[in-house]
N, C-alpha and C positions, 0 to 999 in steps of 0.2 A: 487660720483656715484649718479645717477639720477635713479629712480623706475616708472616707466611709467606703469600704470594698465590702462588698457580697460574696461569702466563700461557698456560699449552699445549703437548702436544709433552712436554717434560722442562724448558723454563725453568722458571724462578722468582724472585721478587724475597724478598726479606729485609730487612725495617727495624728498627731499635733505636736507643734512645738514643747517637748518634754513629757511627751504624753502616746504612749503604747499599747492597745488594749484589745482584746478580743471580748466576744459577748458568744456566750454558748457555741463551742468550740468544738463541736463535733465533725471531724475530720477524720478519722481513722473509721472505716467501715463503710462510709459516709459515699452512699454508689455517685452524686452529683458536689464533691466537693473541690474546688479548686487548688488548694495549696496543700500537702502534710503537716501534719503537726512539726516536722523536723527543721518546717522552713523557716520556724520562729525563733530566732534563736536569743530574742531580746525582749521583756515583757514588762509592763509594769501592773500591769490590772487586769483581770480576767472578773469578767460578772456572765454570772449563772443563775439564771431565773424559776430556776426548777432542779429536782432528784435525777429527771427521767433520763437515760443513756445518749440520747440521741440530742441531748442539749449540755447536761455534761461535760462528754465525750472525752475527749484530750486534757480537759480542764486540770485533772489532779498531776497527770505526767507534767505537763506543761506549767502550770505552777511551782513543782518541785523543781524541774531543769532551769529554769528562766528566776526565779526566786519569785516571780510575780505574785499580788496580793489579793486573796479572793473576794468576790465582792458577793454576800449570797444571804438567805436567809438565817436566821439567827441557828435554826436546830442544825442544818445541811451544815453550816458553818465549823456546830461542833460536831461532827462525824466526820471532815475534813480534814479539823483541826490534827486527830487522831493519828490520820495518815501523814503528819510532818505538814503540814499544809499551813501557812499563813492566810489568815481570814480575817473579814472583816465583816461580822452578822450584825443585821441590822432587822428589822421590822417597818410596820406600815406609820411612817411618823412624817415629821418636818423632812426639809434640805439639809441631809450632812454634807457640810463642806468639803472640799478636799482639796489637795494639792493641786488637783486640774481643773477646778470648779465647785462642782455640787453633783449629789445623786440623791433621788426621791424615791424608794421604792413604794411602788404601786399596784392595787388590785390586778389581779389574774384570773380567769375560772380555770379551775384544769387541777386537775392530780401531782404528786412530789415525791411516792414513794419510790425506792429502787430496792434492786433482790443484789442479795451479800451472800454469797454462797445459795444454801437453803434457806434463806432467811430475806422475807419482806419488810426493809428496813422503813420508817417514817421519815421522811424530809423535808418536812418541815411544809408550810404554805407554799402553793406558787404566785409568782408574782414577774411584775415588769419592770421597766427600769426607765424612770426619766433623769437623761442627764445632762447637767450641762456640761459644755470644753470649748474654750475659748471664743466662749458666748454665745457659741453655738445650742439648741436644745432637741435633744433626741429622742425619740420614745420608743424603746424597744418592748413591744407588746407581750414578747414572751408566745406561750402556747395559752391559749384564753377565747373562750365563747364570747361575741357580742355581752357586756354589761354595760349597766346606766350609772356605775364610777367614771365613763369614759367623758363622760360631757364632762366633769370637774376640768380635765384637760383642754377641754377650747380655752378655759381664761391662762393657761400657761404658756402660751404665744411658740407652740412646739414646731420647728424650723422642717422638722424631718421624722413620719411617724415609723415608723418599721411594724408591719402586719402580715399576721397570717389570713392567707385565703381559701389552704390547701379542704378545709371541711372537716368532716369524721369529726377529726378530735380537735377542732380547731375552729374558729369562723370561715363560713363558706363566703367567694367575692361578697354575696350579694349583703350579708352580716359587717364584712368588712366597708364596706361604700358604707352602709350605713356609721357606721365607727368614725368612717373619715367625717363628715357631716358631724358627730359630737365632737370629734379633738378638735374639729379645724385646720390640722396643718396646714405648712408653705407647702409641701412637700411629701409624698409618699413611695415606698418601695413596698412591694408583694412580697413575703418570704413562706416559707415552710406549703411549699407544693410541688410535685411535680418529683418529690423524692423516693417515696414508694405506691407502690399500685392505690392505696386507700383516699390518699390523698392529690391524683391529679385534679388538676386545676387548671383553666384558661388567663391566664394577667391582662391578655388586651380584654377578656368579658370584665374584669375590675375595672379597668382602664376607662372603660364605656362607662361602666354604672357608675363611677368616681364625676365623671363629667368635667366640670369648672370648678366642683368646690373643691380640688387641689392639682399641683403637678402632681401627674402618679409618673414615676421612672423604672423602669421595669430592666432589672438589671441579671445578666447569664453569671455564673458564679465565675468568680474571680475579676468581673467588672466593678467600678469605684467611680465615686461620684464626690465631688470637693462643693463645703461647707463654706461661704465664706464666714 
């Protein structure tokens, strides 16, 4: 069984039998987030699907305290690396296996740089993350426009898709319903809305347009929802 809690924003945490993980950890700032970064005090994988602050967030503190292993694009990887950070960069390929399964990273539309002092650094592509963890399969979207990579995912039998619906910079519900219809999921959760003014968003208007072609579960952050 896989425990998938909602912290806000686009985090998430991830537990399994030997398996600890957060996915864009932005907690600190974070006006709708449920836990501190301080709460974690045990890590093993942290995946970052972007540059950007607000997906980042905690990620590099929290990797160094916890020793946890980054899971992120190959450039972001090495600028990471830099700061003491154990990483593990990868690009757009096959299933790397892992210790709790597999992870696929996967198309994104969306931006990756981030600002280093005065300086506009490059980070590399963004992307999403299909993973699996005790057979369970996840797809965490990332920050990403409606694209036609998304239908390759209906033939990956994805249990649970994690989507944005918040708009602007992001797919709106009605981009997102359509999204669900190419993956297919068993199952879906709304993310990245409702955190600053640009991006409100309604989950039960998702909820409607989703219809029957999946559960959509629509979860307040720091609510958790169990994988069998």
């Amino acid at each position: 069984m896989v425990q998938v809690r909602f912290l806000g924003h686009a985090a998430f945490s991830l537990e399994a039998p030997g398996f600890r993980g957060l996915i864009d950890p932005f907690l600190t700032g974070n006006p709708v987030a449920s836990a501190s970064a301080d709460s974690f005090r045990e890590l093993d994988w942290i995946f970052l699907t972007h540059g950007h602050g607000d997906h980042v967030g905690d990620g590099v503190a929290l990797a160094k305290r916890t020793g946890a292993k980054v899971v992120c694009n190959f450039d972001l990887a090495q600028l990471l690396e830099r700061e003491g950070v154990s990483t593990q960069g990868m690009y757009f390929a096959g299933r790397t296996k892992m210790p709790f399964g597999w992870v696929k990273m996967v198309p994104a539309w969306h931006g990756s740089g981030f600002s280093r002092g005065n300086e506009r650094v490059y980070g590399g592509v963004a992307c999403g993350f299909l993973l699996e963890v005790e057979g369970a399969r996840i797809y965490h979207a990332g920050d990403t426009g409606l694209t036609v990579e998304m239908q390759l995912l209906g033939e990956e039998k994805v249990d649970l898709a994690l989507l944005p619906i918040g708009g602007y910079y992001v797919m709106d519900g009605e981009d997102a319903a359509r999204a669900v219809r190419l993956i297919r999921p068993r199952m879906v959760v709304p993310m990245h809305y409702d955190t600053f003014p640009p991006i409100q968003a309604d989950p039960e208007a998702f909820r409607a347009l989703v219809g029957n072609d999946a559960e959509v579960r629509i979860l307040k952050p720091g609510e958790a929802l169990d994988l069998p």
